[in-house]
matplotlib code that plots the C-alpha trace (Angstrom):
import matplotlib.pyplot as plt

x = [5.5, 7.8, 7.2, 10.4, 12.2, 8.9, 9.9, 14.3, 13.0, 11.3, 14.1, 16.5, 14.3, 14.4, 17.9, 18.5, 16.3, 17.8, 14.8, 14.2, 11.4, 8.5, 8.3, 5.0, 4.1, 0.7, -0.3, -3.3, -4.6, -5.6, -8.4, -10.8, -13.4, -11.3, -11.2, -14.7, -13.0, -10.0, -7.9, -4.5, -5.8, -6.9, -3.7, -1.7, -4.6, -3.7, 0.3, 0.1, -1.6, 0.8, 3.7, 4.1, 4.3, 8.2, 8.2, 7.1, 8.4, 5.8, 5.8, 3.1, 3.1, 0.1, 0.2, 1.1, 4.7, 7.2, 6.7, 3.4, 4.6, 5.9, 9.1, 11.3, 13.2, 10.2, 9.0, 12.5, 12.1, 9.0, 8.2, 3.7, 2.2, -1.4, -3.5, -6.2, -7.5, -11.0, -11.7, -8.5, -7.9, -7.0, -4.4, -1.8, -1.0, -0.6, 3.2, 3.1, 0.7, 2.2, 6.0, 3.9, 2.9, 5.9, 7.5, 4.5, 5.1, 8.9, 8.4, 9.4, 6.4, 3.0, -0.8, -3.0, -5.8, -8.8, -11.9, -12.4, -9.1, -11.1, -10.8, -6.8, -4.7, -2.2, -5.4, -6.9, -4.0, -3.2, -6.7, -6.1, -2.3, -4.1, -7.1, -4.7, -2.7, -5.8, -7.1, -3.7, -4.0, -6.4, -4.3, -1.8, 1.8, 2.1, -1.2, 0.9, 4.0, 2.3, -1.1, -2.1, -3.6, -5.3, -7.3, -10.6, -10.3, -14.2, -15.1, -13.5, -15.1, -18.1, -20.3, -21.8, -25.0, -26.8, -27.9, -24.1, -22.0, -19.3, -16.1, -13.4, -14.7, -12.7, -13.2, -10.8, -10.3, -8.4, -6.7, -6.1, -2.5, -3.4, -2.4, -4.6, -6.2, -7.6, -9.9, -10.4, -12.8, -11.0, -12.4, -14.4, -13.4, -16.6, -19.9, -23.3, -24.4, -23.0, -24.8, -23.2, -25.6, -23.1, -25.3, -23.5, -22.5, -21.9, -18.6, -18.3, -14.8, -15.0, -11.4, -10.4, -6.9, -6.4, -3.6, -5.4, -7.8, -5.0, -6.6, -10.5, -13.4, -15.6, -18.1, -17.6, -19.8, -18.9, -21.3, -20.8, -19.6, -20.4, -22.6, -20.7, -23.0, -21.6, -20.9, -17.7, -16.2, -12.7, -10.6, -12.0, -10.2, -7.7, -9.0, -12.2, -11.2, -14.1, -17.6, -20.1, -23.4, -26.3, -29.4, -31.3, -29.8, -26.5, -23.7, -20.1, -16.8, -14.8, -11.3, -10.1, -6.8, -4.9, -1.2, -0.1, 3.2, 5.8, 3.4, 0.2, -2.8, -5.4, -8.2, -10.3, -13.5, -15.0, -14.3, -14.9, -13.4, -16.4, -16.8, -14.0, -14.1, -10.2, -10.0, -12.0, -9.5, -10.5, -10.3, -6.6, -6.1, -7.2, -4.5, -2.1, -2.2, -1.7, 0.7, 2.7, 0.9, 1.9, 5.4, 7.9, 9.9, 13.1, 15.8, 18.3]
y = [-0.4, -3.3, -3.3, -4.5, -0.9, 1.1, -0.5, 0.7, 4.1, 4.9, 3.0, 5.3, 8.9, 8.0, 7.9, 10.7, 12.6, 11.5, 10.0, 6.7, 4.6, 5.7, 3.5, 2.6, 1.0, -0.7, -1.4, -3.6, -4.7, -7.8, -9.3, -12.8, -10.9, -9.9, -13.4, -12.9, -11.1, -11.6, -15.2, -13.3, -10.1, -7.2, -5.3, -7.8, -7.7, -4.2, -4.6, -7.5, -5.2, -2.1, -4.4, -4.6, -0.9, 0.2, 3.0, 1.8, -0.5, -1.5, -3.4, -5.0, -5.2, -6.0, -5.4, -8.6, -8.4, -6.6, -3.0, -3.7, -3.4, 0.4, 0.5, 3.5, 1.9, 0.8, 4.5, 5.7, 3.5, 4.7, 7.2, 7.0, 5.0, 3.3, 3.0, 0.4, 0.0, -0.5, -2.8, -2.2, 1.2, 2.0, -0.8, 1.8, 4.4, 8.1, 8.2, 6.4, 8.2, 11.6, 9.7, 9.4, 12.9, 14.5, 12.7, 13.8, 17.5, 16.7, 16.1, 12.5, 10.7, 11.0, 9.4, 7.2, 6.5, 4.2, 4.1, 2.8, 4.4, 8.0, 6.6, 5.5, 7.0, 8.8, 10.2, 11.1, 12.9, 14.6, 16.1, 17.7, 18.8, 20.4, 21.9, 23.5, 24.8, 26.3, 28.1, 29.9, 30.7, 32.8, 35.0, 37.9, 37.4, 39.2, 37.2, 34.2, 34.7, 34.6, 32.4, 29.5, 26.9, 24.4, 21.6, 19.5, 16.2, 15.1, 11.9, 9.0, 6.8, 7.8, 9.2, 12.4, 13.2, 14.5, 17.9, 18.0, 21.2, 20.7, 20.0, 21.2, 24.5, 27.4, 30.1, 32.5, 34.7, 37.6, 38.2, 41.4, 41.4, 41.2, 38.0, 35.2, 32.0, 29.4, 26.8, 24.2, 21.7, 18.5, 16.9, 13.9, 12.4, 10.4, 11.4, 10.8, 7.6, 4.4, 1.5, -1.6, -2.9, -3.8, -1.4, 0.1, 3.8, 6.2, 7.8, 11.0, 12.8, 16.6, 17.3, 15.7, 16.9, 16.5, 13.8, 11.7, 11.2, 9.9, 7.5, 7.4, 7.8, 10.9, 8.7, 4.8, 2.7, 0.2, -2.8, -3.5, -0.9, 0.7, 3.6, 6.8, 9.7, 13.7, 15.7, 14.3, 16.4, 17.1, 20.2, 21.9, 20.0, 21.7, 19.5, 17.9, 15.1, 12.6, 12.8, 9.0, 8.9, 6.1, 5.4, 6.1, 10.0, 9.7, 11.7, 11.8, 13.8, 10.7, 11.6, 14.7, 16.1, 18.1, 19.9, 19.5, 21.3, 19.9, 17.1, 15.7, 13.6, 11.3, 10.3, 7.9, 6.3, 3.7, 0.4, -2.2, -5.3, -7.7, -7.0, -7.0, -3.4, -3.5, -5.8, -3.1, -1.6, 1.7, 1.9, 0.3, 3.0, 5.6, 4.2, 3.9, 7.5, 9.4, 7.4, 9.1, 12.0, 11.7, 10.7, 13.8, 15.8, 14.5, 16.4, 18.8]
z = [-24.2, -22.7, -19.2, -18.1, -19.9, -18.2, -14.8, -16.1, -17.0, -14.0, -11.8, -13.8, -13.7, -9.7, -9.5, -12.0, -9.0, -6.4, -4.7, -4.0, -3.7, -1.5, 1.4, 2.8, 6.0, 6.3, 9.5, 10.6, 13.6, 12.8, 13.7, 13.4, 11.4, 8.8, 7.3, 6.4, 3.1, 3.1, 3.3, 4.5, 6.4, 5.5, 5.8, 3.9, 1.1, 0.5, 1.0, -1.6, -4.3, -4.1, -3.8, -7.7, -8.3, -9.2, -7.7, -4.0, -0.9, 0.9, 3.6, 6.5, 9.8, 12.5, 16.4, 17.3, 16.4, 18.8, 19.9, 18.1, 14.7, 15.2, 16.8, 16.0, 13.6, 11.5, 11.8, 10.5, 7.6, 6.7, 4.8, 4.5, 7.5, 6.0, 9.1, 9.3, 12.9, 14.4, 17.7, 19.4, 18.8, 22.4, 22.3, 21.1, 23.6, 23.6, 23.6, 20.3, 18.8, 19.8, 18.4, 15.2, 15.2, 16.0, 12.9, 10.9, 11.7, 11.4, 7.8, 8.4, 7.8, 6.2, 7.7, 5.4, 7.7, 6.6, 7.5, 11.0, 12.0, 12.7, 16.3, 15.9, 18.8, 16.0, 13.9, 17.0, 18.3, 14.9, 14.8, 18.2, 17.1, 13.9, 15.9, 18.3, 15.2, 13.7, 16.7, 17.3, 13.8, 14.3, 16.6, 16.0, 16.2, 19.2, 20.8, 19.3, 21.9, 25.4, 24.3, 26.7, 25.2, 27.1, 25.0, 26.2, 24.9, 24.6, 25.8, 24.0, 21.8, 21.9, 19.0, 18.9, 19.3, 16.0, 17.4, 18.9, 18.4, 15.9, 17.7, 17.7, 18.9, 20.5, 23.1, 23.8, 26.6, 27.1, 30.1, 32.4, 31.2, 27.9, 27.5, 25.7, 26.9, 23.8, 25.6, 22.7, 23.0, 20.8, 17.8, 18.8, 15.8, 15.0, 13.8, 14.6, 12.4, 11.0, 9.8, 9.1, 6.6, 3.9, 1.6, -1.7, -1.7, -4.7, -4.7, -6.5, -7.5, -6.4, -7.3, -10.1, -10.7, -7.4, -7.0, -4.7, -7.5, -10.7, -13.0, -11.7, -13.6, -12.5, -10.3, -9.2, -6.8, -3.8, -4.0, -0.3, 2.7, 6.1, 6.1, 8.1, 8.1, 8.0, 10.3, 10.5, 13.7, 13.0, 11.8, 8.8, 6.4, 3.5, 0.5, 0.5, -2.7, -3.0, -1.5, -0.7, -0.7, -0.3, -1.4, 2.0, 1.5, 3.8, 2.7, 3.7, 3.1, 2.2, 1.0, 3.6, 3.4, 6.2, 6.6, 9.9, 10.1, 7.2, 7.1, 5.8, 6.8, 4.5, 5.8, 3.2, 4.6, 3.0, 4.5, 7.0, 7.8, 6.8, 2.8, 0.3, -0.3, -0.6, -3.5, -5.8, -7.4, -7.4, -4.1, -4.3, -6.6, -3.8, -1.7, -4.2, -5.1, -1.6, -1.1, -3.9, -2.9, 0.8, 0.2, 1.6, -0.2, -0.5, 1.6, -0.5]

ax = plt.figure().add_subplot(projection="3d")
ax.plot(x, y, z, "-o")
ax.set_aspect("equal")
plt.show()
């Protein structure tokens, strides 16, 4: 078929809908390293290759610019926020990260985060938004109304230890008054191995009509990657999409899927700034397809 009437149809099916296109924001850090694999950035490698799709606006941005490349307005104009962070994760504060969150839950926004971005200040603090959700969850409406909830963030940036309790964990107490207390201890948000060896992993699909996974074949391999190792401690996750695993036996959850209020979160791991694991074009494709998935619904 012509591409140019493909590109009018879908243009005209948009309209016809109402909806516009989906607007993504990729953000990057930016850093020296990345030009090992990439001339123009790593961020701007994966803007530049979902640019051409018709039914997306995608635009970059790195911390360097004003307000770090996330001022309100840019969050207001954005409807999936791609994530890719890694040695200056604690250059974003809190505030912004909860700002992010609070859209997310909103309905406002959607969370694409990559690989090193498990330790991103707005991952982070969605994980311990969701973790509280979960744990109050698990309460009656009636506990619901009067709970406390006080949450133990674990030490950050540090890796757990292998023989580590899974975090988050709860404990709940109930009071003389019959009133609740939920002490949760936070998801650390990292796991207990990595290795950085540029080894190739195996990536299998374990939901294949699940939208995150559009157009891949049932397994596909990544010649060079970091090696992240389960348990991955965050929230149990609603969708479990694609799972990686290495020659050496490693395994890992590597496409995750969360609600967090009128909301979602991706998390996709494979990555690292050093190979070119963002110009294989399944793993565009990945990206490409939560951000349609991630989009929100348009408003009636």
């Amino acid at each position: 078929m012509n591409p140019i009437f493909c590109t009018l149809s879908l243009a005209l099916t948009l309209a016809t809908a109402g909806a516009g296109p989906i607007r993504a924001l990729v953000w990057d850090e930016q850093q020296p390293r990345q030009k090992e694999a990439y001339e123009n950035f790593l961020g701007n490698e994966i803007a530049s290759r979902l640019k051409n799709r018709p039914d997306l606006v995608v635009t970059s941005a790195n911390q360097a610019e004003p307000e770090q490349g996330l001022s309100k307005a840019a969050l207001e104009a954005t409807d999936v926020l791609v994530w890719w962070g890694h040695v200056k994760q604690r250059d974003i504060s809190w505030e912004k990260g909860q700002e992010i969150v609070d859209r997310i839950k909103a309905g406002k926004l959607s969370l694409l985060a990559l690989h090193s971005a498990h330790w991103s200040t707005p991952f982070i603090t969605a994980m311990n938004e969701r973790a509280k959700a979960d744990a109050l969850a698990t309460l009656t409406p009636a506990e619901q109304k009067t709970a406390e909830v006080k949450l133990l963030k674990p030490l950050a940036y540090t890796s757990p230890k292998r023989d580590a309790p899974l975090t988050p964990s709860t404990t709940k107490t109930v009071r003389p008054d019959g009133t609740v207390l939920l002490e949760i201890l936070g998801p650390n948000c990292c796991f207990p191995a990595y290795r950085p060896d540029a080894a190739p992993s195996h990536v299998k699909v374990l939901l294949p009509k699940h939208p995150l996974a559009a157009g891949l074949p049932a397994t596909f391999d990544i010649p060079q990657t970091e090696m992240y190792e389960d348990p991955f401690h965050v929230p149990p996750a609603d969708e479990v999409v694609f799972e990686e695993s290495w020659d050496k036996g490693e395994k890992f959850r590597s496409g995750l899927v969360w609600k967090l209020g009128a909301g979602r979160i991706v998390y996709y791991r494979p990555g690292h700034e050093q190979y070119p694991v963002f110009k294989q074009e399944e793993n565009i494709k990945v990206i490409e397809n939560a951000v349609r998935f991630l989009a929100p619904a348009p408003a009636h």
